[in-house]
C-alpha positions as CSV (number, residue, x, y, z in Angstrom):
1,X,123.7,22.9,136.2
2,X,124.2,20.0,138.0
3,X,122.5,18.5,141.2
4,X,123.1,19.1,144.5
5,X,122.0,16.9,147.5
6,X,119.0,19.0,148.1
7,X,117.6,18.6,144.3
8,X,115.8,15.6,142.9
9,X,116.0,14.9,139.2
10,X,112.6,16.3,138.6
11,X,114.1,19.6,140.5
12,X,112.2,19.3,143.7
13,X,114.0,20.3,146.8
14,X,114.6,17.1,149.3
15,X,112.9,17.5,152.4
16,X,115.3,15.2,154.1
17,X,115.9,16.3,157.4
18,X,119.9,16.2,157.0
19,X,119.4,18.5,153.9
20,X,117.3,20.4,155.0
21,X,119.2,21.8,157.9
22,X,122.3,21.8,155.0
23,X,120.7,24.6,153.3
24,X,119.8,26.2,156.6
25,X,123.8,26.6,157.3
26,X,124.3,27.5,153.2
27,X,121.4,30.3,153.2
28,X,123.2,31.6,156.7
29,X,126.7,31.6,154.8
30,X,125.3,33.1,152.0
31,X,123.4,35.8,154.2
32,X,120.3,35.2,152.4
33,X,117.5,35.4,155.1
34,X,114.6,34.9,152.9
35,X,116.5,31.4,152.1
36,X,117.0,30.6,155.4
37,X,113.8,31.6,156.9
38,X,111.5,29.3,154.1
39,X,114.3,26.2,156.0
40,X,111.8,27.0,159.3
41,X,108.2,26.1,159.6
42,X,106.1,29.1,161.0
43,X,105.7,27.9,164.7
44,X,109.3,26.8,164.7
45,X,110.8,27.3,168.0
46,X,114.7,28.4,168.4
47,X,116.4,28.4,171.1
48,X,120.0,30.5,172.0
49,X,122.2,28.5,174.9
50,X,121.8,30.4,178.5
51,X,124.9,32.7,178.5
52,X,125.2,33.2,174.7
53,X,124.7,37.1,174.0
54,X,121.4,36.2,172.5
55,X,120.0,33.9,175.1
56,X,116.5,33.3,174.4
57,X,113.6,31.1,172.5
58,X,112.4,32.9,169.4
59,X,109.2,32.1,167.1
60,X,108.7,32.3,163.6
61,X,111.4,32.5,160.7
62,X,111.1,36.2,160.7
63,X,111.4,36.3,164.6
64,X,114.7,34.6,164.6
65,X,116.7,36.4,161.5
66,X,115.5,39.5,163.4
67,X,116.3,38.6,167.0
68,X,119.6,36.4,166.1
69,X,121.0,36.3,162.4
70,X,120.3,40.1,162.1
71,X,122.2,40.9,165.4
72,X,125.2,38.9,164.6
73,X,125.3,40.3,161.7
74,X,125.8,43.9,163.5
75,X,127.8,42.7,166.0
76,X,130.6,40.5,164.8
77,X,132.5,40.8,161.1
78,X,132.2,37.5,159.3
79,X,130.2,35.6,161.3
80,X,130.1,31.9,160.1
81,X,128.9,29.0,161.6
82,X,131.1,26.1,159.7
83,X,129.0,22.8,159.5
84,X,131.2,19.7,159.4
85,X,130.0,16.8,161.1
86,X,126.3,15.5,161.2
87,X,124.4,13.0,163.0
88,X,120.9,11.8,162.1
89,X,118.8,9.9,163.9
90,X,115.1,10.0,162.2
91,X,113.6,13.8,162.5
92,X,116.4,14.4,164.8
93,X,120.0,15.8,163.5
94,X,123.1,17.1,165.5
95,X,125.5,19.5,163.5
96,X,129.3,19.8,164.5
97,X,130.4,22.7,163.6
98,X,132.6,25.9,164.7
99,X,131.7,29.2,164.9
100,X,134.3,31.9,163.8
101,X,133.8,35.8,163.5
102,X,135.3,39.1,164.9
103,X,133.7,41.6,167.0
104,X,133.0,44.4,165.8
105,X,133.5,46.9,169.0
106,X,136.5,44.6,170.8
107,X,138.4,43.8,167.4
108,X,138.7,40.6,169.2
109,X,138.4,36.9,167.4
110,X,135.9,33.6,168.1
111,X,137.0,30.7,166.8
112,X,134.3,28.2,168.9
113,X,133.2,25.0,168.6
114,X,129.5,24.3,168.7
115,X,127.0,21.9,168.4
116,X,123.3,22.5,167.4
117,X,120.5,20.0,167.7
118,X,117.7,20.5,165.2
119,X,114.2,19.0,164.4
120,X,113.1,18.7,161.3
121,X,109.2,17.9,160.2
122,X,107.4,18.0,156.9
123,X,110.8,19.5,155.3
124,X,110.8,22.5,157.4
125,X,113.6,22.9,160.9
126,X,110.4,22.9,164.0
127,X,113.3,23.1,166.8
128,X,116.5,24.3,167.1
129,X,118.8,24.1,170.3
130,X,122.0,25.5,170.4
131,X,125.5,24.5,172.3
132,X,128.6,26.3,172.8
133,X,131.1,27.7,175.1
134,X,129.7,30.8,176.1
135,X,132.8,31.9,178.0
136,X,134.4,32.1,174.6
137,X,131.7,34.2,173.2
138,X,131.8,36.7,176.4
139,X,135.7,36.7,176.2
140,X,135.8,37.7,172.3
141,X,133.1,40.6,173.0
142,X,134.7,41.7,175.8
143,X,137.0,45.0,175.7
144,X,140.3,44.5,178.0
C-alpha cells in the first residue's frame, strides 16, 4: 500500500490542517461518518449559511452527522461536496468546491458552487463555516 498525503512513513496520520480537512471531504464521499466525525474535535462548532435548508450552528461530531450529513443524506440522492481548490493560511483553510446532488422529493438537480472556511487545531476541524448560493439550493428542492 502506498502513502497518501495524510500518512507519514511511520503510518501516523498528518495533522496538517490542509489534510486534515482532505479527509474530512473523503470520509463524507465515502459516507463513513465515524471517519468523518474523529476529523472534528468534540467542542467543534459548525455552522450551515443563513438560508441553506439546514441553517444553523451545531456541536459535537455526532451533533453534526445527525443534524447535517444524516439529513442530506435523506433528502438529496448523491450528495457530494467536490473539493478542488484550497487555500491555507496557518490554522485557517478555504475549500473551493461544488456541491452536486438530486432531491429526492422534486427530482430536481444542484450543481452549486461553494466555499467553506475551516479551522483546524491540534489535528482536529474546531470551526466550520459554510458559503453557497442558497437560492440554488431552495430552487432544486422546490416542486414547480
Amino acid at each position: 500500500m502506498g502513502l497518501n498525503q495524510n500518512t507519514h512513513e511511520d503510518g501516523t496520520v498528518s495533522s496538517a490542517p490542509r489534510d486534515v480537512v482532505r479527509r474530512q471531504y473523503l470520509a463524507s464521499a465515502a459516507g463513513d461518518l465515524d471517519a468523518l466525525r474523529a476529523t472534528m474535535a468534540p467542542d467543534v462548532e459548525w455552522t450551515e449559511m443563513a438560508g441553506f435548508p439546514l441553517a444553523g450552528t451545531y456541536r459535537t461530531p455526532e451533533g453534526v452527522t445527525a443534524n447535517v450529513m444524516e439529513i442530506l443524506g435523506r433528502d438529496w440522492e448523491g450528495w457530494a461536496a467536490h473539493d478542488d481548490t484550497y487555500v491555507v493560511e496557518g490554522e485557517s483553510v478555504v475549500v473551493l468546491a461544488r456541491y452536486t446532488a438530486t432531491h429526492r422529493v422534486t427530482g430536481k438537480t444542484l450543481n452549486a458552487r461553494v466555499a467553506h472556511h475551516f479551522v483546524v487545531r491540534g489535528g482536529l476541524i474546531v470551526r466550520f463555516e459554510q458559503f453557497v448560493d442558497t437560492a440554488l439550493v431552495a430552487e432544486a428542492a422546490t416542486a414547480d
